[in-house]
N, C-alpha and C positions, 0 to 999 in steps of 0.2 A: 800451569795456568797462572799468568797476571793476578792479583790481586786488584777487584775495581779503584778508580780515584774518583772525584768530586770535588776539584775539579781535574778531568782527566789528566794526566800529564806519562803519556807514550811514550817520550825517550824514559822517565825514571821507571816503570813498566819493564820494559825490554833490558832496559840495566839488570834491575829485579833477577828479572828472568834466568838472566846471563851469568849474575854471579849467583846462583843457587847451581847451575852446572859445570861441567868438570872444565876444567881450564886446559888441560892436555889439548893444546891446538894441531900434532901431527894424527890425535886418534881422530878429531872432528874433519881433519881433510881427507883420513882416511875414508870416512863417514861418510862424507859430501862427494866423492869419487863413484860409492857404489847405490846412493839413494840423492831423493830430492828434499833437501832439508830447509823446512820455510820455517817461518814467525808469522802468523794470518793473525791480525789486529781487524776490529770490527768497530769504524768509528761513529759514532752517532752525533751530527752535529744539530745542535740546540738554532741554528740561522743559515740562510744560505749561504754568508760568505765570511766562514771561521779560516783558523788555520792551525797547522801545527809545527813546533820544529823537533828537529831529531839532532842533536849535536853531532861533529864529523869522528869524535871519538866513538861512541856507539854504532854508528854505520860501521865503521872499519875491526867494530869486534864482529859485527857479522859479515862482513868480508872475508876477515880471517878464519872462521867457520863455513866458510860455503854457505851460509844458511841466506835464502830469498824472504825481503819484504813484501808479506803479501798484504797489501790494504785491501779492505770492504769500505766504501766510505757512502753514506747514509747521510743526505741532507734536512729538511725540514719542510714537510709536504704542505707545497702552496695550494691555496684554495684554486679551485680550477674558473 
């Protein structure tokens, strides 16, 4: 599990993440060969038209893990 930020910041998050496990990239494709191996991020946005970026270095370390971006993204409930 991520450590919260404030203000969030999702790619250093999944960096975090990334370097706390094992770097052996043939055991994680072995991994991702016989399960389904996600990152589920849960985003709560503060307005309805935020955003975020993921630099193409952190995508491509979960690439090379098989592992799937799952986003929940959570906007900011308008008055009806």
């Amino acid at each position: 599990m991520a450590e919260r930020r404030q203000p969030g910041d999702l790619d250093r998050q999944i960096t975090d993440l990334l370097d706390s496990l094992s770097f052996d990239l043939p055991a994680w494709r072995s991994f991702s060969q016989r399960f389904r191996g996600r990152v589920f991020c849960g985003l709560f946005l503060a307005s309805g038209n935020e955003g975020l970026t993921l630099r193409s270095e952190t995508l491509a370390r979960l690439g090379d893990r098989g592992l799937l971006l799952d986003l929940d993204i959570y906007g900011l409930d308008e008055p009806a």
